[in-house]
ChimeraX commands (.cxc) that place a marker at each C-alpha (Angstrom):
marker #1 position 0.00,0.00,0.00 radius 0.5
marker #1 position 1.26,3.46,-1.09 radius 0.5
marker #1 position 2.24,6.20,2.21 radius 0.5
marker #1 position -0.64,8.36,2.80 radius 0.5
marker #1 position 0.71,11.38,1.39 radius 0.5
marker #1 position 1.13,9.63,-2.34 radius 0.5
marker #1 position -2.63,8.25,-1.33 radius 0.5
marker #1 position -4.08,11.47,-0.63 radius 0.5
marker #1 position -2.52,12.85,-3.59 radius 0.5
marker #1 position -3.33,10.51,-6.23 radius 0.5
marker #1 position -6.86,10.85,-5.12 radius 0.5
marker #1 position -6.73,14.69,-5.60 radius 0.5
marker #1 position -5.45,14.12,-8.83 radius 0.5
marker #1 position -8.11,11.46,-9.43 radius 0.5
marker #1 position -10.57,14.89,-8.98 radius 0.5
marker #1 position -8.80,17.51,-10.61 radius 0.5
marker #1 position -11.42,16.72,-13.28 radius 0.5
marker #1 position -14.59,15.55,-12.02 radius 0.5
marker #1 position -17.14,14.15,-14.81 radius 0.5
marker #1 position -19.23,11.89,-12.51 radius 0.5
marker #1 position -22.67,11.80,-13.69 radius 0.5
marker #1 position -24.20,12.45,-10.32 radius 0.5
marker #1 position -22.40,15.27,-9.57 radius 0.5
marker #1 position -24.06,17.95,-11.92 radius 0.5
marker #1 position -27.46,16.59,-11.00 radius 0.5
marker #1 position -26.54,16.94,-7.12 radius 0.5
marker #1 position -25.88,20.52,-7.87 radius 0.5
marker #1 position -28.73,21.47,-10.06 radius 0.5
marker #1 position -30.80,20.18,-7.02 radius 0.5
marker #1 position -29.45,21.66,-4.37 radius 0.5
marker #1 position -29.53,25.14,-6.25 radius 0.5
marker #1 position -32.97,24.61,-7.12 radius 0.5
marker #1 position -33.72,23.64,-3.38 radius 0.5
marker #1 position -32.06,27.05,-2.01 radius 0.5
marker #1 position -33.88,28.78,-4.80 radius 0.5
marker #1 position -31.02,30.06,-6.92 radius 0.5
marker #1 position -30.74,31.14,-10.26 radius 0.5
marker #1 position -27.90,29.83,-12.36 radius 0.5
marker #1 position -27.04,33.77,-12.86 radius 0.5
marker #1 position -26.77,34.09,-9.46 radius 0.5
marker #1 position -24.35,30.78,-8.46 radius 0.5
marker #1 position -22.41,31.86,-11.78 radius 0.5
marker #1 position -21.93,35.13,-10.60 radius 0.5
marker #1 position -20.89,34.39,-6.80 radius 0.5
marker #1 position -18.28,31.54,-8.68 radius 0.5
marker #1 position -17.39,33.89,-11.07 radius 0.5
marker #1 position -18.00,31.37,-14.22 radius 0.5
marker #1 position -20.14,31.91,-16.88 radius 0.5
marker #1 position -24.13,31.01,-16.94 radius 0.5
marker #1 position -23.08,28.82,-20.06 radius 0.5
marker #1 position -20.48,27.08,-17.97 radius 0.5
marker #1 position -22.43,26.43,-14.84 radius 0.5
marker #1 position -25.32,25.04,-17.12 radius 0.5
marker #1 position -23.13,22.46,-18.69 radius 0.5
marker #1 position -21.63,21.82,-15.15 radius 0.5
marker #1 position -25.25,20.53,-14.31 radius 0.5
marker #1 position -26.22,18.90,-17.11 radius 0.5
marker #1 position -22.37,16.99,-17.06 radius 0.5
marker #1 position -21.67,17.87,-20.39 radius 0.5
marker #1 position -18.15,19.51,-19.37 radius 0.5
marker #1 position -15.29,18.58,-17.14 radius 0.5
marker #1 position -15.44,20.20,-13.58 radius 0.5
marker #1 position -12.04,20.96,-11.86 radius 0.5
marker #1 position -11.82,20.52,-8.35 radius 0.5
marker #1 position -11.30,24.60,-7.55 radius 0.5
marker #1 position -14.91,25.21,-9.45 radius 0.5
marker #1 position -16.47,22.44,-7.70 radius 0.5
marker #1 position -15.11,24.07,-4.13 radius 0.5
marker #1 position -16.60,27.46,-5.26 radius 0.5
marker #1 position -19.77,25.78,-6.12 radius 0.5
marker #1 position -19.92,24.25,-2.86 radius 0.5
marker #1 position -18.79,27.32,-1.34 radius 0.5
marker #1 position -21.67,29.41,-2.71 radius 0.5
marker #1 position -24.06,26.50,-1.83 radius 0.5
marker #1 position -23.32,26.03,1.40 radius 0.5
marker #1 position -22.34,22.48,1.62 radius 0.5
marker #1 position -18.56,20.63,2.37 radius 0.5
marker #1 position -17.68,19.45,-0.93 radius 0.5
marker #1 position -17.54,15.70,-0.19 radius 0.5
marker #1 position -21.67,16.40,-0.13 radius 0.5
marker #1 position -20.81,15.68,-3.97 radius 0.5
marker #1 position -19.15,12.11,-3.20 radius 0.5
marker #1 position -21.22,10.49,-0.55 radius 0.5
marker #1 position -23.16,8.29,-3.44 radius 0.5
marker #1 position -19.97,6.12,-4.28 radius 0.5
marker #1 position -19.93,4.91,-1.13 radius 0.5
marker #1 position -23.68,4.04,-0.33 radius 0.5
marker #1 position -25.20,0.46,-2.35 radius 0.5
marker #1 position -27.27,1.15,-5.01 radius 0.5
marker #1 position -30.48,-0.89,-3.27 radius 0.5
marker #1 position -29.62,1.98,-0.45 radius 0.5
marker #1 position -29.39,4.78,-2.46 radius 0.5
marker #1 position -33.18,6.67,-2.08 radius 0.5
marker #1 position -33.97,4.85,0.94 radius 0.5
marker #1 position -31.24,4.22,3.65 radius 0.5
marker #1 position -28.88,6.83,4.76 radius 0.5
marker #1 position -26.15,5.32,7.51 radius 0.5
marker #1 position -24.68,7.64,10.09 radius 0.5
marker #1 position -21.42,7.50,8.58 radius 0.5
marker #1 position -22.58,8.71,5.06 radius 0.5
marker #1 position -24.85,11.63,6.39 radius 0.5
marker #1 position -24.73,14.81,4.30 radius 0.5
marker #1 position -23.76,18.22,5.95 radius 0.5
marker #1 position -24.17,22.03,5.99 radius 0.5
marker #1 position -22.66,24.75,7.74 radius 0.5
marker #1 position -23.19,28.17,8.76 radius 0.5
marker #1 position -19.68,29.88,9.00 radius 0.5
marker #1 position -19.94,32.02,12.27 radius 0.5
marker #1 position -22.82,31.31,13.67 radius 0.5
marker #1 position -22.48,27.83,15.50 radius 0.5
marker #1 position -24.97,25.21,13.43 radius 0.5
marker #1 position -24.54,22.36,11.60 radius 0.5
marker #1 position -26.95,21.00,10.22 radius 0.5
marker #1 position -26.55,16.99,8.65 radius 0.5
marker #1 position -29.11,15.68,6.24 radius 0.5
marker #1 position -30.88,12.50,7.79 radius 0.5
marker #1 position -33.37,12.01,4.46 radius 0.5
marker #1 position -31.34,10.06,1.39 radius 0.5
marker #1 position -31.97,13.55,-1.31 radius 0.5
marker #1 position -33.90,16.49,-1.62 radius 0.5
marker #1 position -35.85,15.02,-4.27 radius 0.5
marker #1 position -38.47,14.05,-2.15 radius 0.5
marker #1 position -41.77,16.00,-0.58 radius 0.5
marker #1 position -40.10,16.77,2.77 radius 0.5
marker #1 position -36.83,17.02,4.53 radius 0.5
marker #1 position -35.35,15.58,7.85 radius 0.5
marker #1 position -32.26,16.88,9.19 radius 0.5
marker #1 position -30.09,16.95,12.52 radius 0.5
marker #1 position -29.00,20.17,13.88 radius 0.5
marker #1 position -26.34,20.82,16.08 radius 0.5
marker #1 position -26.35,24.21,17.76 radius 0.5
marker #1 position -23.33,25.37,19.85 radius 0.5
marker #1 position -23.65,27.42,23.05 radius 0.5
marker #1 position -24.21,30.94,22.32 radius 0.5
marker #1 position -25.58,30.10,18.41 radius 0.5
marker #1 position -28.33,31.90,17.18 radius 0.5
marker #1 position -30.27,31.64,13.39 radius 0.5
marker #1 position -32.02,34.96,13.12 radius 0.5
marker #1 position -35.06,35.58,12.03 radius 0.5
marker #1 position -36.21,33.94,8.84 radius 0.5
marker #1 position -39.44,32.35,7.03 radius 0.5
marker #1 position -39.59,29.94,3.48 radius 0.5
marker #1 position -42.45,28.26,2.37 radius 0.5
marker #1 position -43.83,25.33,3.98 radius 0.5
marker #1 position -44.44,23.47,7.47 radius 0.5
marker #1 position -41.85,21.66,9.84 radius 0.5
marker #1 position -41.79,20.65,12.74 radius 0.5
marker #1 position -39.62,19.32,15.41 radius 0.5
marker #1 position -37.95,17.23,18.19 radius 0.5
marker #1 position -35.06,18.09,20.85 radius 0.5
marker #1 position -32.90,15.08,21.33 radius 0.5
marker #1 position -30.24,17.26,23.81 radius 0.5
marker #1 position -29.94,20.28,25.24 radius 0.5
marker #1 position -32.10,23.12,25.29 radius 0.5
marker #1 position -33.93,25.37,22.20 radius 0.5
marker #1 position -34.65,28.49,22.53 radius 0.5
marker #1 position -37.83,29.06,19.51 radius 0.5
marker #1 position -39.28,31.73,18.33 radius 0.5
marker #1 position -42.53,31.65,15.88 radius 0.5
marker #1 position -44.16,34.77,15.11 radius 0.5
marker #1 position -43.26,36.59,17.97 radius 0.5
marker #1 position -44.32,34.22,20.70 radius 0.5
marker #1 position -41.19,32.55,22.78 radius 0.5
marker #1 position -40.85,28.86,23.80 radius 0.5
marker #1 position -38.09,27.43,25.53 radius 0.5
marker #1 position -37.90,23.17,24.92 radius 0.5
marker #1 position -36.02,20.74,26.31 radius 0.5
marker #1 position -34.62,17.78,26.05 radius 0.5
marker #1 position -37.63,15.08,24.57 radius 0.5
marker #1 position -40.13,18.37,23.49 radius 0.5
marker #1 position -41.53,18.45,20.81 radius 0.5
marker #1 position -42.83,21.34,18.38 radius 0.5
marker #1 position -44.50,21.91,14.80 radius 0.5
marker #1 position -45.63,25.65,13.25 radius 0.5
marker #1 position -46.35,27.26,9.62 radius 0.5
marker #1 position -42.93,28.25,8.33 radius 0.5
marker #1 position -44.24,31.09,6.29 radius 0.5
marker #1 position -44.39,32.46,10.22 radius 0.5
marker #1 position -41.29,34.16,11.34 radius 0.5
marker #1 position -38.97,32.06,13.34 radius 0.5
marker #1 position -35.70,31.82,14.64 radius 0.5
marker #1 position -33.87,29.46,17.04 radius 0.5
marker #1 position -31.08,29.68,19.43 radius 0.5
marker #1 position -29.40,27.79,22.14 radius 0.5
marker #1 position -28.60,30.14,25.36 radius 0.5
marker #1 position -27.38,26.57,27.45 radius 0.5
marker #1 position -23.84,25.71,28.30 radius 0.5
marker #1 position -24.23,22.72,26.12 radius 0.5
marker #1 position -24.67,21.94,22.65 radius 0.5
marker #1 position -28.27,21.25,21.74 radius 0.5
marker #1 position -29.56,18.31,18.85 radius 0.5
marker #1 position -32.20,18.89,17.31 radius 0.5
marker #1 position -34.22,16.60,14.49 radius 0.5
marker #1 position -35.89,18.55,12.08 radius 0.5
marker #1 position -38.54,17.59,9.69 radius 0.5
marker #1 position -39.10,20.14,6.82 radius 0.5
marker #1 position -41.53,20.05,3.67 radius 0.5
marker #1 position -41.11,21.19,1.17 radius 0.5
marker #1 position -37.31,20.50,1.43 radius 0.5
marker #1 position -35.97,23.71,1.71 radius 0.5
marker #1 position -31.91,23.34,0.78 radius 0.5
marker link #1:1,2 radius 0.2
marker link #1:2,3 radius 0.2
marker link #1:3,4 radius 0.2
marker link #1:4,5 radius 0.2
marker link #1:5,6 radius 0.2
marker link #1:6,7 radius 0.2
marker link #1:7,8 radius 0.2
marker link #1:8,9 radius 0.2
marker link #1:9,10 radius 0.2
marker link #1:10,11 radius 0.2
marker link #1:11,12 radius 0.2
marker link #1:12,13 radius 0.2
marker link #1:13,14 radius 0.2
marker link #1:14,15 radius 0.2
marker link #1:15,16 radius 0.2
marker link #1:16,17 radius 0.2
marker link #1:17,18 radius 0.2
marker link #1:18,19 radius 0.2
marker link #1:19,20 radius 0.2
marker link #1:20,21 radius 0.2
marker link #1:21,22 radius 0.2
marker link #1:22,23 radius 0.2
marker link #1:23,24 radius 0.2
marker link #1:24,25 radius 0.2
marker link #1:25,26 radius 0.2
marker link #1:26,27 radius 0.2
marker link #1:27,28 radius 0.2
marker link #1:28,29 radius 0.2
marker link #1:29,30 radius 0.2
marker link #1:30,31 radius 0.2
marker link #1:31,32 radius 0.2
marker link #1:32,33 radius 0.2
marker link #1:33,34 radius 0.2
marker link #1:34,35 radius 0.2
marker link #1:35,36 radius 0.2
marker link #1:36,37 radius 0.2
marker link #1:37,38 radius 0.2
marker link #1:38,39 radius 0.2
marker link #1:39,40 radius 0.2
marker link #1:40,41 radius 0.2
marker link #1:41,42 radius 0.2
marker link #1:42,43 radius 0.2
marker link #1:43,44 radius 0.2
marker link #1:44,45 radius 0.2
marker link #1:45,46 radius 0.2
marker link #1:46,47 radius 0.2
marker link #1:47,48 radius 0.2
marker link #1:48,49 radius 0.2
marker link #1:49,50 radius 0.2
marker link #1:50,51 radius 0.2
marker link #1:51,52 radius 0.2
marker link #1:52,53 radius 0.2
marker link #1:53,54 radius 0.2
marker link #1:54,55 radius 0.2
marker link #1:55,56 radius 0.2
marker link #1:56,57 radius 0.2
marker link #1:57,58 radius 0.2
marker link #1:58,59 radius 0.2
marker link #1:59,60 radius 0.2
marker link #1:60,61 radius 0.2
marker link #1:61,62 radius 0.2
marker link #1:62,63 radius 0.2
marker link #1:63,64 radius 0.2
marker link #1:64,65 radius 0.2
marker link #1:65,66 radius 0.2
marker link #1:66,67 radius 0.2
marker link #1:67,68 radius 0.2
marker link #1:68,69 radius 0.2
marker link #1:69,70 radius 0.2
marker link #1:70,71 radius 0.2
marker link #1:71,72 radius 0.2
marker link #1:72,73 radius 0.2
marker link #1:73,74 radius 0.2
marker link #1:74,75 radius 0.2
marker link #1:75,76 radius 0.2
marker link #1:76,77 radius 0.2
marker link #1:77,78 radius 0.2
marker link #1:78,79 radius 0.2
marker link #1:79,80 radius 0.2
marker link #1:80,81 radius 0.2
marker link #1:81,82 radius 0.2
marker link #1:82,83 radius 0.2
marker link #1:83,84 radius 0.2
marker link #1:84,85 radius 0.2
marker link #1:85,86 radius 0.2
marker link #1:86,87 radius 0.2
marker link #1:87,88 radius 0.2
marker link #1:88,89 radius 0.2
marker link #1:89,90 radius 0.2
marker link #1:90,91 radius 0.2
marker link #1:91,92 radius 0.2
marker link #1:92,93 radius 0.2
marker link #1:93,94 radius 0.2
marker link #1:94,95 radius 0.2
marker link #1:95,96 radius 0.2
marker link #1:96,97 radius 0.2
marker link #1:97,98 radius 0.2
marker link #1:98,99 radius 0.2
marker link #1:99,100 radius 0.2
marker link #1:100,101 radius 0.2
marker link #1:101,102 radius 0.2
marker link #1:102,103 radius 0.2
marker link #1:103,104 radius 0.2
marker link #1:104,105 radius 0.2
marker link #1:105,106 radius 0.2
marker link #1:106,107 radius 0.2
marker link #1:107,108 radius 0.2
marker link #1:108,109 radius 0.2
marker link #1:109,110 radius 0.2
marker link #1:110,111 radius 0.2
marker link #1:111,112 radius 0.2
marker link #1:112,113 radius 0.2
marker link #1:113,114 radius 0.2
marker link #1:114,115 radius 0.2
marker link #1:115,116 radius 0.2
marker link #1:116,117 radius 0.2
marker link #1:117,118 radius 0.2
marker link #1:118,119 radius 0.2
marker link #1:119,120 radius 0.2
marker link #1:120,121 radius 0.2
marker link #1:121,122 radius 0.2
marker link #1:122,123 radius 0.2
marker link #1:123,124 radius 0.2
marker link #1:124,125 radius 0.2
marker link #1:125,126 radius 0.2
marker link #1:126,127 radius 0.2
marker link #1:127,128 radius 0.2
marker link #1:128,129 radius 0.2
marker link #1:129,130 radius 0.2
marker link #1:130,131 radius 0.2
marker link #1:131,132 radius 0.2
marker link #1:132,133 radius 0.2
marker link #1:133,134 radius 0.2
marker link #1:134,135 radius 0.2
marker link #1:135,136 radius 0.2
marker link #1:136,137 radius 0.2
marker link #1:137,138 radius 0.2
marker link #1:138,139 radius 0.2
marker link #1:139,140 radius 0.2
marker link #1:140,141 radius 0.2
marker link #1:141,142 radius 0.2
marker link #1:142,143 radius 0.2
marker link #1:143,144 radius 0.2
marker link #1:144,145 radius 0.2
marker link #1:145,146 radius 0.2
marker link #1:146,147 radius 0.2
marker link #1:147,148 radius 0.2
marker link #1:148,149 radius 0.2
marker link #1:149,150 radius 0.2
marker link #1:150,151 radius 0.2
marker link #1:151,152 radius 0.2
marker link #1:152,153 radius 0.2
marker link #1:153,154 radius 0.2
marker link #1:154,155 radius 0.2
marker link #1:155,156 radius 0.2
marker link #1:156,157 radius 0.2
marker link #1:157,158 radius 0.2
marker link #1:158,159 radius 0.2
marker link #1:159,160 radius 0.2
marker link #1:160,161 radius 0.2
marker link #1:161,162 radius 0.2
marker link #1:162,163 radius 0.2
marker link #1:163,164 radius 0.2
marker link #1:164,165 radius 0.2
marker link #1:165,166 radius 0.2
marker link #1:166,167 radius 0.2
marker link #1:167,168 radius 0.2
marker link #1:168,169 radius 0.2
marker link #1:169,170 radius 0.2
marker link #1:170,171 radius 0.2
marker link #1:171,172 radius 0.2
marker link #1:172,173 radius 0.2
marker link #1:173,174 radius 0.2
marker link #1:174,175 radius 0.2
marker link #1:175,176 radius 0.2
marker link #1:176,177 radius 0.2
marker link #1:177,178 radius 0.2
marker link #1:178,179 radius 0.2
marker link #1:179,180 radius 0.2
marker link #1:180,181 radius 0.2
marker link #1:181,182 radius 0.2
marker link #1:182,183 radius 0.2
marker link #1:183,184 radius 0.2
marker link #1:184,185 radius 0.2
marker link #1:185,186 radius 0.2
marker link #1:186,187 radius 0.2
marker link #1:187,188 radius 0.2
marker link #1:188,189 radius 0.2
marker link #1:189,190 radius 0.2
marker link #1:190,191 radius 0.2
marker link #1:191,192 radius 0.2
marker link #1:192,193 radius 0.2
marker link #1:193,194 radius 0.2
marker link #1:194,195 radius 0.2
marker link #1:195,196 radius 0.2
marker link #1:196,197 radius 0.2
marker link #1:197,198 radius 0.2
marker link #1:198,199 radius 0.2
marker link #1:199,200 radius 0.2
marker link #1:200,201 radius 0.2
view
């Protein structure tokens, strides 16, 4: 077996052009999801409309520094993109294991958030957020319903101007046109299982 270093860099290599058919898809979806236009993700990536287009429907070669500005602008780590090689096609739509989950950040403000449903294809979303002491969305609204369940830790929820505090094994559901927002004032990280439709990144 090769040292790690050769490893690791044969596999960057190995992605320095990326032509895998999921990939485009992937992205088309998850743009469509956060409801952007392919002017907009070209702009923020600075590549043309033209570009991006054949990016998604896999018609081009994608080097690895577009696909990290892609993921960049989407909000995503870019091994979202590679999960699917390592899940079993009979798994693909309907299992996802723990290992495999799919994750987004939100640089400076304390969540995580992992994807617990197999895509975004479907009618609804579920995902697992981790919020760090001290973390705090802001307000925001979308489309749609969700509801939810704390597994750890303490949420502070806010939906449309009324306050709730939950803890640990509470459990909560609202309209998410209302204005909402959820923080965690504990000492300790709070989990929380979401369940969104429709999906909603």
């Amino acid at each position: 077996m090769p040292p790690r270093s050769a490893r690791i860099n044969e596999e960057l290599r190995s992605k320095e052009s990326l032509s895998e058919n999921a990939i485009g898809g992937q992205i088309r979806e998850l743009r469509k999801v956060k409801r952007l236009t392919l002017q907009q993700v070209a702009d923020a990536t600075e590549i043309s409309v033209g570009y991006l287009s054949q990016i998604e429907r896999n018609q081009t070669k994608l080097p690895i520094g577009v696909l990290k500005k892609i993921s960049s602008t989407l909000g995503v780590h870019m091994n979202w993109f590679f999960h699917a090689d390592d899940v079993p096609s009979d798994e693909r739509d309907v299992v996802v294991r723990s290992h495999n989950r799919r994750k987004f950040t939100f640089t400076g403000i304390g969540i995580e958030e992992e994807l617990l449903s197999p895509n975004l294809r479907g009618p609804l979303e579920m995902l697992m957020s981790s919020i760090e002491p001290g973390a705090d969305s802001g307000d925001y609204s979308h489309d749609g319903v969700e509801a939810g369940y704390v597994i750890s830790g303490r949420l502070d929820l806010w939906v449309a101007g009324a306050f709730f505090q939950l803890d640990e094994g509470d459990s909560f559901s609202f309209k998410s046109t209302e204005v909402h927002r959820c923080a965690n004032s504990g000492d300790r990280p709070t989990k929380v299982i979401w369940v969104i439709t429709p999906p909603q990144y």
